[in-house]
VOROLO-220544 format. One line per 8 residues: their letters; for each residue y, z, x of C-alpha. Coordinates in nm, 2 decimals. Example, Ala and Ser with C-alpha at 12.3 -4.5 7.8 and 13.67 -1.06 7.14 Angstrom:
// residues 2
as) -0.45,0.78,1.23; -0.11,0.71,1.37;
***
This chain:
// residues 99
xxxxxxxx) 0.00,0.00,0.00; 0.35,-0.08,0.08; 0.60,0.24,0.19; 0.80,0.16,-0.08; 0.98,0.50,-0.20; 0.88,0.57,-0.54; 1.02,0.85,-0.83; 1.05,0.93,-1.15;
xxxxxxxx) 1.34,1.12,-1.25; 1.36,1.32,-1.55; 1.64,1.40,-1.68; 1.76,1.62,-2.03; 2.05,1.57,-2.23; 2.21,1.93,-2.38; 2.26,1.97,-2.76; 2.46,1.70,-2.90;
xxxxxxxx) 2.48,1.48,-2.58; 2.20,1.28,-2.60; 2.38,0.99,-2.71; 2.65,1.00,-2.43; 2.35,1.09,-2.13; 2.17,0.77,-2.32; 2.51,0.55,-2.26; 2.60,0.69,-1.89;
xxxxxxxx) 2.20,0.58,-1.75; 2.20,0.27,-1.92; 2.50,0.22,-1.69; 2.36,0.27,-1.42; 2.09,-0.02,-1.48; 2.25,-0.30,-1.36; 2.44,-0.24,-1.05; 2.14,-0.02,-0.92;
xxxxxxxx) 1.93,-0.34,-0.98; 2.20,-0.51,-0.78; 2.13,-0.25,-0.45; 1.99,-0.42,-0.14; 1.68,-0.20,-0.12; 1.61,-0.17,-0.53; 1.29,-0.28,-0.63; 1.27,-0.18,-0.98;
xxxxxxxx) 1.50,0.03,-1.17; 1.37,0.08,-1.53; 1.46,0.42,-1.82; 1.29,0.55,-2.08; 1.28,0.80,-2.33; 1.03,1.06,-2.40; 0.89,0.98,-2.77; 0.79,1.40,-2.85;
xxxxxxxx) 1.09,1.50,-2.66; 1.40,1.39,-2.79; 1.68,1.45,-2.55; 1.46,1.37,-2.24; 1.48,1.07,-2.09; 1.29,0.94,-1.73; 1.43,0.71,-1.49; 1.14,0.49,-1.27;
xxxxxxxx) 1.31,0.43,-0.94; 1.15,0.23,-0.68; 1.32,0.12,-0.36; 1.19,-0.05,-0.03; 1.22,0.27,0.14; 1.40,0.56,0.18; 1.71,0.44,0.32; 1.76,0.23,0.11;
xxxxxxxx) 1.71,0.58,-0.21; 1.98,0.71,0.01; 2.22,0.49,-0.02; 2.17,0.41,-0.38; 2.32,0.80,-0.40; 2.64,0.70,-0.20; 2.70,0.41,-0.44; 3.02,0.47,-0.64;
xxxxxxxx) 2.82,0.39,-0.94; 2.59,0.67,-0.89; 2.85,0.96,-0.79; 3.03,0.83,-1.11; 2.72,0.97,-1.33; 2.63,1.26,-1.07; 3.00,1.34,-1.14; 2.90,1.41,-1.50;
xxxxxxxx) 2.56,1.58,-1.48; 2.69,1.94,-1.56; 2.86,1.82,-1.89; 2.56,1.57,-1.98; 2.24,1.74,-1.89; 2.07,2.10,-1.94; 1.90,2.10,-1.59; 1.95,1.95,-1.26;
xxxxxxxx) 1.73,1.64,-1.20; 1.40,1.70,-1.18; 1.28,1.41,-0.89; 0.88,1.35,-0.88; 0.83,1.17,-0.55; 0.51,0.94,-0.59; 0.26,0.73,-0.42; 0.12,0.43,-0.54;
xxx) -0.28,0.42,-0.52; -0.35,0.08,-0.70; -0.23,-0.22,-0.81;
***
């Protein structure tokens, strides 16, 4: 397997800003897909648990994660976490075993 770097972030909206956490990840979609190193950039929400919503992040390595948290378009939402979410984001590093 590749050393691509790999998460899945998880992220929850607090009461009554599910919506607005919704609106500020979908922004982040297409310039993250626009990053040098992204490989695949994709969100979704949790069916049974309104509010929580997962972000698969893939990148060609870890560099290339790192500088996707220096982009403007990132510290623009990381600016708003403590308004938007109940808990800091929860980042599950991972491995791919197959294809």
């Amino acid at each position: 397997m590749k050393n691509n770097y790999i998460t899945m972030a998880v992220l929850k909206a607090k009461s009554g800003k599910r919506e607005k956490l919704r609106e500020e990840l979908l922004k982040l979609i297409t310039p993250t897909r626009k990053e040098e190193g992204c490989l695949e950039y994709i969100l979704f929400e949790d069916k049974n648990q309104a509010s929580t919503f997962y972000m698969r992040e893939a990148f060609k390595d870890y560099k290339a994660f790192e500088a996707h948290g220096n982009t403007a378009h990132f510290k623009n939402f990381a600016s708003q976490i403590n308004e938007l979410m109940l808990e800091p984001i929860q980042l599950i590093e991972l491995e791919q075993v197959s294809n």
